[in-house]
C-alpha positions as CSV (number, residue, x, y, z in Angstrom):
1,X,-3.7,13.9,16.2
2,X,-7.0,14.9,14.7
3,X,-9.2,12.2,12.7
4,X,-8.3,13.3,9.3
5,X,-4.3,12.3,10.0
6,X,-5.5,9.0,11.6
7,X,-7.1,8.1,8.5
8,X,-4.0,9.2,6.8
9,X,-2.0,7.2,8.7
10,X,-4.0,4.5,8.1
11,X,-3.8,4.8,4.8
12,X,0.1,5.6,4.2
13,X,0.5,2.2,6.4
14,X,-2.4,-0.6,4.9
15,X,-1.0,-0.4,1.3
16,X,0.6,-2.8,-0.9
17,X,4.3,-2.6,-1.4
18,X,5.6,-4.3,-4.2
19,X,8.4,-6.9,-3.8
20,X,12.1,-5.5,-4.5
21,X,13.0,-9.1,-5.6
22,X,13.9,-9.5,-9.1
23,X,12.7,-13.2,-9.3
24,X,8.7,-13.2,-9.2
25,X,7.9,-16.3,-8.6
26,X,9.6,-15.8,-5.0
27,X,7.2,-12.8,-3.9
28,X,5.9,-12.4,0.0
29,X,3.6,-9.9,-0.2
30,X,1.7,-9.4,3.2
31,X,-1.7,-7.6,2.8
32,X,-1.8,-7.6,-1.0
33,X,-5.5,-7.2,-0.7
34,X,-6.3,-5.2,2.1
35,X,-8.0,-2.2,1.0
36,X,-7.8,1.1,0.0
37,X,-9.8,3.7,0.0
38,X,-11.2,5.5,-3.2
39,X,-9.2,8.0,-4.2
40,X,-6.1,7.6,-2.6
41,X,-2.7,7.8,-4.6
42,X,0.3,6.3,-2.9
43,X,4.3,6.3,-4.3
44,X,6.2,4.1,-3.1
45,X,10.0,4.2,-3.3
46,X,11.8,0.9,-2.9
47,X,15.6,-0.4,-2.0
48,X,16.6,-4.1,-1.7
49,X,19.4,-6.7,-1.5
50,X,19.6,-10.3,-2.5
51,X,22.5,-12.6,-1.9
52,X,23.5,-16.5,-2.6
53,X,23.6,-18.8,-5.2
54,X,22.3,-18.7,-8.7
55,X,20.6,-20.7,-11.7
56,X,21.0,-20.8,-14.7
57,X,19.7,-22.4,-17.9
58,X,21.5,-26.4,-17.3
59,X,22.5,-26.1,-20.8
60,X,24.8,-22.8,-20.6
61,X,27.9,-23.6,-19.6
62,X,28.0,-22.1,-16.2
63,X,28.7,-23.6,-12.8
64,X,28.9,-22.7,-9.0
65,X,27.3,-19.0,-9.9
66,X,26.9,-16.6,-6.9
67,X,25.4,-13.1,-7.1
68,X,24.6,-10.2,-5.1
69,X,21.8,-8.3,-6.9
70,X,20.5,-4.2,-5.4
71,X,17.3,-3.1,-6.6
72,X,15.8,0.3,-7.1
73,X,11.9,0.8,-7.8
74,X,9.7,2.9,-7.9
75,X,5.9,2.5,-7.5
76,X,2.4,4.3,-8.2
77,X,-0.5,3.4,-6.7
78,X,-4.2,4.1,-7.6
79,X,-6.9,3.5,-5.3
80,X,-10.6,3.6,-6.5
81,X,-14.4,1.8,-6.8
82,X,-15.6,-0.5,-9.2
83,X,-18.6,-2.0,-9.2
84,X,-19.4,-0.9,-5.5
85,X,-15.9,-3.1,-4.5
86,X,-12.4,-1.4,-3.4
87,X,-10.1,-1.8,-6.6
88,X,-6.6,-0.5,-7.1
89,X,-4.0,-0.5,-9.9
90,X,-0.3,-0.1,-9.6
91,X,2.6,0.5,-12.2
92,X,6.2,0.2,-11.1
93,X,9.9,0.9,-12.5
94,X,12.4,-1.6,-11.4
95,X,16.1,-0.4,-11.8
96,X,18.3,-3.5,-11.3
97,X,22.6,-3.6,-10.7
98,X,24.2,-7.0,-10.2
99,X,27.5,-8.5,-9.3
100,X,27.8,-11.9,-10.2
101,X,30.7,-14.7,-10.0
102,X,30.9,-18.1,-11.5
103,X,32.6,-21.0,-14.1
104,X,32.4,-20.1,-17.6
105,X,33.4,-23.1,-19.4
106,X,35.6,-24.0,-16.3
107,X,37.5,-20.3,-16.0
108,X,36.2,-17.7,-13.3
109,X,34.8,-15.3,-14.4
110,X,33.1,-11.9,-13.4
111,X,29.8,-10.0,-14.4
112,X,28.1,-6.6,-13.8
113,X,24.7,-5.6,-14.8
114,X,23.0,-2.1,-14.3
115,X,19.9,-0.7,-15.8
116,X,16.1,-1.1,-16.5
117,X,14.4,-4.8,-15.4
118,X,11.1,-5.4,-16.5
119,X,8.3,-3.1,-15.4
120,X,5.6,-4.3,-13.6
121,X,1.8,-3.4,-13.9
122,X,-1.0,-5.2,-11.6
123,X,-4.4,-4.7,-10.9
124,X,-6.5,-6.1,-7.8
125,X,-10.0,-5.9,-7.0
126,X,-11.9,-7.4,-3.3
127,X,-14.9,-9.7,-4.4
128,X,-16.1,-9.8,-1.0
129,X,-16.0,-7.6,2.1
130,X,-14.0,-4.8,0.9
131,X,-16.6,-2.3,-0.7
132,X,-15.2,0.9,-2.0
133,X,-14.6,3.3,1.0
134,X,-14.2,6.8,1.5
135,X,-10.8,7.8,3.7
136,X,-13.9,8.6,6.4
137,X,-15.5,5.3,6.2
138,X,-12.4,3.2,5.7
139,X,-10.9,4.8,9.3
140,X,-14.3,2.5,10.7
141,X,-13.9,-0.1,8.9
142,X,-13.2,-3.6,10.7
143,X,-14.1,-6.1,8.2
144,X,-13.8,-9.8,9.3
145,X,-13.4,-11.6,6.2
146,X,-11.9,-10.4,2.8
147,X,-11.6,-12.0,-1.0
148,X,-9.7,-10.5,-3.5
149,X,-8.4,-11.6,-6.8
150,X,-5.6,-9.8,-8.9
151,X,-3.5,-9.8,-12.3
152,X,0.4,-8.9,-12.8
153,X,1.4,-8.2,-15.7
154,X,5.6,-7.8,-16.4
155,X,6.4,-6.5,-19.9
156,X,9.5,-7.4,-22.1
157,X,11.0,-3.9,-21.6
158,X,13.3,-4.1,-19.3
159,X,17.4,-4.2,-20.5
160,X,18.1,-7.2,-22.9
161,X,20.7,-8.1,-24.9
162,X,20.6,-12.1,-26.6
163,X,24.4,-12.0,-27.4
164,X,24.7,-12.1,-23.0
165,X,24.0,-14.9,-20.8
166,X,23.0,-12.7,-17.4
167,X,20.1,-9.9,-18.7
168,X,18.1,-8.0,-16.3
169,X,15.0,-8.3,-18.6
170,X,13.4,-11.6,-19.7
171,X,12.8,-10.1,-23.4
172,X,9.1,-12.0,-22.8
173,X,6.2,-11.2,-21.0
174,X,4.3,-12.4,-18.1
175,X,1.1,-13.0,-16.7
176,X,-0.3,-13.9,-12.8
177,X,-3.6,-14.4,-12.1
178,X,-4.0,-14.6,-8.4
179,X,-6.9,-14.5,-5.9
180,X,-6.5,-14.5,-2.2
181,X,-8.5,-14.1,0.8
182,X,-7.7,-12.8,4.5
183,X,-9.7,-13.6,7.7
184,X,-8.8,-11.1,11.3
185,X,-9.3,-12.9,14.7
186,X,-8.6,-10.0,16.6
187,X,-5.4,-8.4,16.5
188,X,-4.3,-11.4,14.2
189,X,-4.8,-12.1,10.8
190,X,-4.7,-14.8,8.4
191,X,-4.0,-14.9,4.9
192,X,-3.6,-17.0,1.6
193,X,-3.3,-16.4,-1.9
194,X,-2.7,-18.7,-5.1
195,X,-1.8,-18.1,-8.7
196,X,0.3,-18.7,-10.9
197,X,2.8,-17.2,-13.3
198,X,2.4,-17.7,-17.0
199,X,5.1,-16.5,-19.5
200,X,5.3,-16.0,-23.7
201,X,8.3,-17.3,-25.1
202,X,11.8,-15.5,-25.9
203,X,12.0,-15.9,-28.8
204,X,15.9,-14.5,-29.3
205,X,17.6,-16.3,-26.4
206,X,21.4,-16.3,-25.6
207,X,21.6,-16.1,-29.9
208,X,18.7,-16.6,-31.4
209,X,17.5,-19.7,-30.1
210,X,13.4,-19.9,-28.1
211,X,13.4,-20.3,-25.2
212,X,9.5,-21.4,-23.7
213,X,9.1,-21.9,-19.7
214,X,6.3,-23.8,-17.9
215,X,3.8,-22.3,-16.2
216,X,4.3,-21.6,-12.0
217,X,2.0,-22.0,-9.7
218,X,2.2,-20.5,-6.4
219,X,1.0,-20.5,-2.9
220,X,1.5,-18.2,-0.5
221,X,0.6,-17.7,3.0
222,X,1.0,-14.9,5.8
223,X,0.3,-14.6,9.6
224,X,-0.1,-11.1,10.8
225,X,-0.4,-9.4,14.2
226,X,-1.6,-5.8,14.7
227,X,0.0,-4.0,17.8
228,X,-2.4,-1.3,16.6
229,X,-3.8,-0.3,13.7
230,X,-0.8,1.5,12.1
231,X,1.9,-1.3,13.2
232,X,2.1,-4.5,12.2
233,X,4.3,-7.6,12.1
234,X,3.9,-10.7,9.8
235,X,5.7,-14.2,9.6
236,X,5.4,-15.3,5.6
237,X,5.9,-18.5,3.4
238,X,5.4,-19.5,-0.1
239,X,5.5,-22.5,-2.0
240,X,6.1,-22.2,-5.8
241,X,6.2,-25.7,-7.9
242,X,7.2,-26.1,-11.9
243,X,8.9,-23.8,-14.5
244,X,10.6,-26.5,-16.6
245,X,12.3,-24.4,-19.4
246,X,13.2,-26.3,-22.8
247,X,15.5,-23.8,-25.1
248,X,15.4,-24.5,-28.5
249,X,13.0,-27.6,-28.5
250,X,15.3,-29.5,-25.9
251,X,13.6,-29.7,-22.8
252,X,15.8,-29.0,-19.4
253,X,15.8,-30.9,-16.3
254,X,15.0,-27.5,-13.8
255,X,11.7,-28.1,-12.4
256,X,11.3,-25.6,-9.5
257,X,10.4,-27.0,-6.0
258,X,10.9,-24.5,-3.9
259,X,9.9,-22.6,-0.6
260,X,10.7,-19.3,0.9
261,X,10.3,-18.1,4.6
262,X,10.1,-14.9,6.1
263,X,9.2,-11.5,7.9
264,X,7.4,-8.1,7.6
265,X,6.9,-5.3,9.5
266,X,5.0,-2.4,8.7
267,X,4.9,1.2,10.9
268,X,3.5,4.6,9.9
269,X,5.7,7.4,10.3
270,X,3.4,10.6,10.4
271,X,0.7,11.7,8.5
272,X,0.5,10.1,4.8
273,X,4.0,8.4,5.5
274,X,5.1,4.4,6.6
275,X,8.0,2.6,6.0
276,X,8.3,-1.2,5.4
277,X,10.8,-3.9,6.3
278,X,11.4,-7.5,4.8
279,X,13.8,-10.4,5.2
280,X,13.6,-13.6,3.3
281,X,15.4,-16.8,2.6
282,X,15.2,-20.4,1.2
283,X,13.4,-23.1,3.0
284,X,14.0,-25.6,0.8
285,X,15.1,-25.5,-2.9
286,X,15.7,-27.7,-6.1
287,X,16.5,-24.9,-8.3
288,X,16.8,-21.0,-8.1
289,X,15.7,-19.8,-4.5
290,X,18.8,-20.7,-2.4
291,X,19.2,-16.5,-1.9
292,X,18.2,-14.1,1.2
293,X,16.3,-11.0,0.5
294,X,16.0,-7.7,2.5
295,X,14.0,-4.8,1.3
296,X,13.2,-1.8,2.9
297,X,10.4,0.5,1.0
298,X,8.7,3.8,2.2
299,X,5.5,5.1,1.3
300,X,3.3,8.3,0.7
301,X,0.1,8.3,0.4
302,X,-2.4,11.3,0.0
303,X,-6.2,11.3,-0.8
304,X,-7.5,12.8,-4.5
């Protein structure tokens, strides 16, 4: 393999993948701020599958709710320089289907979803020890210690419809600021981020009523181990506190304390391509994470 295909290698396998899981909050998202060299463009296809139990608002009428929810996205990925630091940006198209089974007002009763969720936008920058690299100066580059900081946007255009209780979009939008930093001892690395999400209110919920939701804040935290440069294997954990929704100026009792546990591995494939691989489940939950996750997402990258 001559140098130019090891960098691309490199490249198709450091990037971010977004998270196939519908529920934000509950990202694991293993080198979100590794970086990427200038100029690079990477899609990213994406296929997922979550299973187990589902929340909803305490004041609908719904009991012992159970789902199994595919997703479908599709990612773009910018790389480039600002301000002498690597920066990238990234846009991506969720498609969402859903089967889920619960109580309505005491009867059983089945629901299926399919369609647009909420796009997602999010742009991440490295403070320190990232610079903005060429594809020939990034295949070199063995940085110690990285900061980055980022902001994910979701916008209100995903399928919505207030007459329904289950939607795939929130008919809202929503804000995380995030920074993060990343230290390698070797073949291992360590990583931690914190942000929080921060939404606008619906204001046409389940018939016209507002609904407003509390900010979340969330930790997350990643251990990583490099069999080389182009493989890699992570164990991940979050921790995500808050959420407390009040619909219609009645607050409800759904504060979110919850954890999530998990794995990713990472491989490059052949020149410009890498495929990645995810499984997740609740630790511990008070409200809305007692699901498992597992994702699958390839990548291509090229340079210019």
């Amino acid at each position: 393999m001559n140098p130019f295909s090891n960098v691309v290698c490199l490249i198709g396998v450091m990037v971010l993948l977004v998270s196939p899981a519908p529920l934000a909050a509950q990202e694991l998202e293993p080198g979100a701020y590794w970086p990427i060299p200038r100029g690079v463009n990477i899609v990213t296809a994406i296929g997922g599958i979550n299973w187990g139990d589902v929340a909803f608002e305490p004041s609908l009428p719904v009991e012992d709710a159970a789902a199994t929810i595919a997703t479908s996205a599709l990612a773009y990925t910018r790389a480039f320089g600002l301000a002498g630091r690597s920066a990238n940006a990234m846009a991506m198209l969720p498609v969402v289907g859903g089967h889920l089974t619960g109580l309505y007002f005491g009867e059983h009763t089945v629901v299926d979803r399919f369609g647009l969720a909420d796009p997602k936008f999010k742009f991440a920058m490295n403070l320190y020890g990232a610079p903005a690299m060429t594809p020939a100066e990034f295949a070199k580059y063995h940085g110690r210690l990285i900061v980055g900081a980022s902001v994910t946007v979701m916008t209100p255009l995903g399928q919505y419809d207030p007459a329904k209780l289950v939607n795939l979009g929130t008919n809202r939008w929503s804000f995380k600021p995030e920074i993060g930093l990343s230290r390698t001892y070797g073949k291992w690395m360590v990583e931690g981020m914190a942000g929080a999400w921060l939404f606008t209110d619906n204001t046409n919920f389940a018939g016209g009523r507002t609904r407003e939701q509390d900010a979340i804040v969330l930790l997350q935290g990643h251990l990583t181990y490099r069999f080389t440069r182009v493989m890699w294997l992570a164990a991940d954990g979050n921790y995500f506190r808050g959420g407390t929704t009040t619909i219609g100026g009645k607050q409800n009792i759904d504060f979110q304390n919850n954890s999530r546990i998990g794995a990713t591995f990472s491989k490059s494939l052949a020149r410009g391509h890498a495929m990645r691989a995810s499984l997740s489940r609740g630790a511990f939950t008070t409200i809305g994470a007692r699901f498992t996750s597992l994702a699958v997402g390839y990548n291509f990258a090229w340079p210019r």
